[in-house]
Structures are given as C-alpha cells and as structure tokens.
C-alpha positions, 0 to 999 in steps of 0.5 A: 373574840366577843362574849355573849351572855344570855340573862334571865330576862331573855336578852341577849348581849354581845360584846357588852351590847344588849342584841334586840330579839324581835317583837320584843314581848319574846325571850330568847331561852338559848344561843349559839355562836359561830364563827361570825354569827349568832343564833337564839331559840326563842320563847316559841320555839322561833329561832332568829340568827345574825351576823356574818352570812356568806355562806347562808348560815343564818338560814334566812334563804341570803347571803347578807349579813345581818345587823339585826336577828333574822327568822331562820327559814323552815323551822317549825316549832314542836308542839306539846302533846 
C-alpha cells in the first residue's frame, strides 16, 4: 500500500516521495488513486496520471507504464463564464 499527500504547495507525494507534476509553475489541486496509478487535476484544469497502464488507465492513448505524469488525452479544461 502507498500513501499520498497533497500539500498546499501543490506537490504531490507518494510513499514519502515528492511525485513531479510537469512544467513545474502548475500545482495539482486534487488526486486520485487506483490500484496501480495516480491521477492529479491541476491548476488549469489539465489532468496528468502515472503508474501502472495495462489496461490504458492513465489515459495517454498506451499501455505503458508511466514513471513520471503524463497528460491524460482528450480533456478539455472548463472555462468561466
């Protein structure tokens, strides 16, 4: 089992580990985990997913696993009226 934290500086940790959420001027504002991956919304509205992807979970359009987060395909971001 790995714990994740989400701080108020927008990082996210995994296991203890600062997980990098790229270009690194962006904060992640939530996360969810599955079984073998993580996902994070951030600042934005982009969402970035990593870890395991056999079935094509993080949404990147493969099914390789992903060390680092990678933009999830077809999401737009909502805009304020």
């Amino acid at each position: 089992m790995i714990c994740l934290a989400l701080v108020l500086t927008g990082k996210v940790y995994a296991g203890g580990k600062p997980g990098e959420v790229k270009p690194a001027n962006q904060k992640a504002i939530a996360i969810s985990a599955g079984w073998n991956h993580t996902c994070a919304l951030i600042s934005g509205g982009a969402v970035k997913c990593w870890g395991a992807n056999q079935s094509g979970q993080l949404g990147d359009g493969t099914r390789d696993n992903r060390n680092v987060p990678v933009n999830v395909w077809g999401l737009v971001p909502e805009k304020n009226h």
